[in-house]
C-alpha positions as CSV (number, residue, x, y, z in Angstrom):
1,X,107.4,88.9,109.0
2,X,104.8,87.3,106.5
3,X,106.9,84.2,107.2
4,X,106.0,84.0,111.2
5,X,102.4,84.9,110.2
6,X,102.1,81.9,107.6
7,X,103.6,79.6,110.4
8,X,100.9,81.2,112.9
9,X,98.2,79.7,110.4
10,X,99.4,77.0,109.3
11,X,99.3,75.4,113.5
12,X,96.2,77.3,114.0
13,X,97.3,79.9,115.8
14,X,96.1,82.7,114.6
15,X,92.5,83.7,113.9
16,X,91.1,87.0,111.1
17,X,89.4,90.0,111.2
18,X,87.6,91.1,108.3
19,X,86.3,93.9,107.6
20,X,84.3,96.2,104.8
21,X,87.5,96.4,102.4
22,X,86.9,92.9,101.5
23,X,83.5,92.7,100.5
24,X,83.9,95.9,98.4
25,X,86.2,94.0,96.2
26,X,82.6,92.0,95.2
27,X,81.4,95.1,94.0
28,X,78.8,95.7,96.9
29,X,77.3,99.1,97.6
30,X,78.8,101.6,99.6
31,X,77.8,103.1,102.7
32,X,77.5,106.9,100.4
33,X,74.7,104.6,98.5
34,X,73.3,103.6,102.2
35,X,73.0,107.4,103.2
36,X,71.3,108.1,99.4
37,X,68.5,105.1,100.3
38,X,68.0,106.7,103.6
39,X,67.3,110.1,102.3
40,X,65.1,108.5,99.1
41,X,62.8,106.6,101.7
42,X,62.3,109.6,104.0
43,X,61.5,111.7,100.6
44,X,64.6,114.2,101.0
45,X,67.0,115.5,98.5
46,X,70.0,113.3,98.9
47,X,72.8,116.1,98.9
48,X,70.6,118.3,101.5
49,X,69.7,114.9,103.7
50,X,73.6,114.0,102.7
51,X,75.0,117.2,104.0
52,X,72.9,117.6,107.8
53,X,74.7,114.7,108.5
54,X,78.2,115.9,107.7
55,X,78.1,112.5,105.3
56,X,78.0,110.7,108.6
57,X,76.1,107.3,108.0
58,X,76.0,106.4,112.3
59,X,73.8,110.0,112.8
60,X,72.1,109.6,109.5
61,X,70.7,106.1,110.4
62,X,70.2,107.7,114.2
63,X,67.8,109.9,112.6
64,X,66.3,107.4,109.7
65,X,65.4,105.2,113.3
66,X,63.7,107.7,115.1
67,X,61.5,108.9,111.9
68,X,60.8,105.1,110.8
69,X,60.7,103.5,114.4
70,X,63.0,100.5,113.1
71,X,65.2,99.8,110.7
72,X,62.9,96.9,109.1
73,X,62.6,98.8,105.4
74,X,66.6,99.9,105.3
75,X,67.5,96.8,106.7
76,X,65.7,94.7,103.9
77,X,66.8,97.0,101.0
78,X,70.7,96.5,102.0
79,X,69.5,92.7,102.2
80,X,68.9,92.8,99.1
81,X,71.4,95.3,97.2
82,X,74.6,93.3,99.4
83,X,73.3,89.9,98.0
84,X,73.0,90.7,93.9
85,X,72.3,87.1,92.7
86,X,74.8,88.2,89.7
87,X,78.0,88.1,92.0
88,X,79.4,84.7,92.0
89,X,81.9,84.0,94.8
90,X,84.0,81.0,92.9
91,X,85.5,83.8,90.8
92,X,86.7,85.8,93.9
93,X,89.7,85.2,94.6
94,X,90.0,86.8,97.9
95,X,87.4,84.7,99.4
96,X,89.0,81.0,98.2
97,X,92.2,81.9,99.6
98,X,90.5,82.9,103.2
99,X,88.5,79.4,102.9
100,X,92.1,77.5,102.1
101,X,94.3,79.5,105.1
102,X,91.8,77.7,106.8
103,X,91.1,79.9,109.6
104,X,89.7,78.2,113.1
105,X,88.3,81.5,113.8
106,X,87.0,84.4,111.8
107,X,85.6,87.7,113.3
108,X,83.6,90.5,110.5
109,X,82.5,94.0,111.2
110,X,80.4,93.3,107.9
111,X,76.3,92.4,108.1
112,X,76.8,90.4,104.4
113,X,76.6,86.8,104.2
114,X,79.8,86.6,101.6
115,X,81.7,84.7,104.1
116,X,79.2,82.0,104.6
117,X,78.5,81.6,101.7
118,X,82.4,81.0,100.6
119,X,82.3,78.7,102.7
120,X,79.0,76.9,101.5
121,X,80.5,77.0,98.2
122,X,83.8,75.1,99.4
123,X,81.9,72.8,101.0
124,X,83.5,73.9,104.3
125,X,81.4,73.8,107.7
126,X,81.1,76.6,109.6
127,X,79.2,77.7,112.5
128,X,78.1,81.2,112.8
129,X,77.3,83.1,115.6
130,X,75.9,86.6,115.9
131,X,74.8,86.6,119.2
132,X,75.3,85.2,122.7
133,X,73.0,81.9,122.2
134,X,75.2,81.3,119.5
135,X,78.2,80.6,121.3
136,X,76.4,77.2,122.6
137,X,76.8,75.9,118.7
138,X,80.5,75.6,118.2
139,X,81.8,72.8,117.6
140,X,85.6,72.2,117.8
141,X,85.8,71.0,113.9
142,X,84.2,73.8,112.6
143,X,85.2,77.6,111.4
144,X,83.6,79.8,113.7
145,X,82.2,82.8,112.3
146,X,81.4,85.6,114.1
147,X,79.3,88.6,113.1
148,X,80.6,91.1,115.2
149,X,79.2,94.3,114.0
150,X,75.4,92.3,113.5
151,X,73.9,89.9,111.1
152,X,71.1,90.3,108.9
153,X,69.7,87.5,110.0
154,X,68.8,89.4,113.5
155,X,68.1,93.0,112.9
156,X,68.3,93.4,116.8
157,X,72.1,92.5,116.2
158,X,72.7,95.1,113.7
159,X,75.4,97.8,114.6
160,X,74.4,100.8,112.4
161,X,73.1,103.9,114.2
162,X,75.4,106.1,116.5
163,X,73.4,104.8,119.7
164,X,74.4,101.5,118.9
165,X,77.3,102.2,117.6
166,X,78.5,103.8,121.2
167,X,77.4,101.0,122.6
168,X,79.6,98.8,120.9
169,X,82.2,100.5,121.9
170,X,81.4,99.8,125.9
171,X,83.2,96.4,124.7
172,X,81.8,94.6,126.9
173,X,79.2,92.7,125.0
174,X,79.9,88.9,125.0
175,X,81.1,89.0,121.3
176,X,83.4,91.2,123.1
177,X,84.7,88.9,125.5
178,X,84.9,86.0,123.1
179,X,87.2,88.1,121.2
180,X,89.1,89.2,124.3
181,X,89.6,85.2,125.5
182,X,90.6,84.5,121.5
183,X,93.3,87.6,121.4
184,X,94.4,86.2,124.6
185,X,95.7,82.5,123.0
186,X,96.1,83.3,119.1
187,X,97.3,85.7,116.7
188,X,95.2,88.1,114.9
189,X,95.0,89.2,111.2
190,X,93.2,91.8,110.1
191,X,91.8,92.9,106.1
192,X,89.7,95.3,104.8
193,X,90.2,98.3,107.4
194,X,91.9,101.6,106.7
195,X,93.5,103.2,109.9
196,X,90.9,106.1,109.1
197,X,88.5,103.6,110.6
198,X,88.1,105.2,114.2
199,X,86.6,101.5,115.2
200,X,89.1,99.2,114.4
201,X,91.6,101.7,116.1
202,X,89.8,102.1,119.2
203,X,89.5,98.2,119.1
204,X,93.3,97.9,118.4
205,X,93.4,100.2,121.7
206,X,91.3,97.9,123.8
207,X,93.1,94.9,123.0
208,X,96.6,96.7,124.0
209,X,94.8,97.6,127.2
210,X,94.4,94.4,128.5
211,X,97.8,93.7,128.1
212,X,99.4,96.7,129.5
213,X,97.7,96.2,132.8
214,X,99.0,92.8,133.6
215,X,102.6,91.4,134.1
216,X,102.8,89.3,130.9
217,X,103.0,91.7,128.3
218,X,105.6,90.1,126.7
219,X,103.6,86.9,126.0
220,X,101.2,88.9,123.8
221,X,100.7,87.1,120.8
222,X,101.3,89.3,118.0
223,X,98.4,90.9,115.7
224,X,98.8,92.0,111.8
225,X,97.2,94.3,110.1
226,X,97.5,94.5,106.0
227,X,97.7,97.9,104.8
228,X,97.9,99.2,101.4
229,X,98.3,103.0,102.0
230,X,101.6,104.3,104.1
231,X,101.2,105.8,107.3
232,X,104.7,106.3,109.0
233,X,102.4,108.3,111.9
234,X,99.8,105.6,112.3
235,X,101.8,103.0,111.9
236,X,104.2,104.2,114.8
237,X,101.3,104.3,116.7
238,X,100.1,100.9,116.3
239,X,103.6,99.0,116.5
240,X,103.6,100.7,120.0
241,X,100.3,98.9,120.7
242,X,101.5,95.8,119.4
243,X,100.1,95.6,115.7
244,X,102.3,95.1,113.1
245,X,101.4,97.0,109.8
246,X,102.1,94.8,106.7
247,X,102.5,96.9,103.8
248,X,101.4,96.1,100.4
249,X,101.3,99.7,98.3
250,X,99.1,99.6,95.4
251,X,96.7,101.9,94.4
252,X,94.2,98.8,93.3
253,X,92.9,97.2,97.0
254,X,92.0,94.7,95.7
255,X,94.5,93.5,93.8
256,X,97.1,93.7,96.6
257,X,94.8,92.3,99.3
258,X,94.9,89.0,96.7
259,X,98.3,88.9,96.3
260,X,98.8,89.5,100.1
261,X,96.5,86.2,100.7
262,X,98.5,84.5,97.8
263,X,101.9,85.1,98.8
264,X,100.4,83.7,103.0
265,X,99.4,80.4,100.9
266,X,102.5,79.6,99.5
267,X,104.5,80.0,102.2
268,X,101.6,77.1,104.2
């Protein structure tokens, strides 16, 4: 299995999905720390604030917009607490061995700028593109890099309230369709996500979709997911969408996310 994906890579036929488990490994804040800012800058006591959301960030930040107006203030403060200057990304080992798989394309959920600047570090060009005026930019030598979820860059981009968030999940945007047309032609890998994530499930779902109603299912290319927590339910359910779960069991995420990545490289 990790064999076929490697080959996938190495002829360019395959493109990654990264999400939120990745960036952790840097040592960024989580979203609990996201929900404590929220309540600090609307002067509420963080387990009270905390618990009228049912610890759910999309209604928490729902609510932070419509007492703020904007999300100007939190969006600067998680600027700023994602990019501690003390993190250097030459000692992350994840991150170098995403730049050397040497991805054509690569999709993130996440608003950081990690990848980028991996890729600045490496000395690797890159285009990125967060919105639909970005898409004129890409250039055929270059990694594409495409903030799906928003990029700090454009707060109007930013997915983080449960309005926005629903309508994300119209799928219909033109990141959307981009990703659609990519599935379409290449393989896809995807990190960082637990299958707890109802997102990247009902993504998964969409992607089957547009199989299923055509006649050429079985020309699907194949899409991964890495996994470091057994699921024998969920993972029934997404080999029946056409994701195949690729299990590394470790209780240290990190650690066998790396040696997931490693192991890819040495087969190139």
């Amino acid at each position: 299995m990790i064999e076929e994906l490697a080959s996938k890579i190495k002829h360019k036929n395959a493109i990654l999905f990264v999400g939120s488990g990745v960036s952790k490994n840097l040592g960024l804040p989580d979203y609990s720390e996201l929900i404590n800012q929220m309540a600090e800058k609307l002067n509420y006591d963080r387990e009270t604030f905390n618990s009228w959301g049912d610890n759910d960030f999309l209604i928490l930040a729902e609510y932070y917009y419509l007492q703020k107006g904007s999300l100007g203030e939190l969006r600067s403060w998680m600027d700023r607490a994602w990019h501690n200057p003390q993190i250097d990304i030459s000692k992350s080992t994840i991150y170098k061995m995403i730049i050397e798989l040497n991805f054509p394309v690569i999709y993130t959920t996440n608003f950081d700028r990690w990848l980028e600047y991996a890729h600045d570090f490496y000395k690797k060009d890159y285009t990125k593109i967060a919105n639909v005026a970005d898409m004129t930019l890409t250039e055929n030598d270059k990694t594409q890099i495409i903030k799906f979820h928003g990029d700090f860059d454009d707060d109007s981009s930013i997915v983080l309230t449960e309005s926005s968030y629903f309508n994300r999940l119209d799928f219909e945007t033109s990141l959307d369709i981009k990703l659609r047309l990519d599935s379409l032609e290449k393989s896809i890998l995807f990190i960082g996500y637990s299958l707890s994530d109802i997102n990247i499930r009902y993504m998964l779902f969409k992607l089957h979709k547009q199989w299923k109603h055509s006649s050429y299912e079985h020309l699907r290319p194949k899409a991964y997911i890495f996994l470091t927590d057994p699921n024998p339910v969920k993972e029934t359910i997404l080999r029946e969408r056409g994701i195949i779960p690729i299990i590394y069991k470790n209780n240290d995420p990190g650690k066998a996310l790396t040696d997931f990545l490693i192991d890819l490289k040495s087969i190139l």
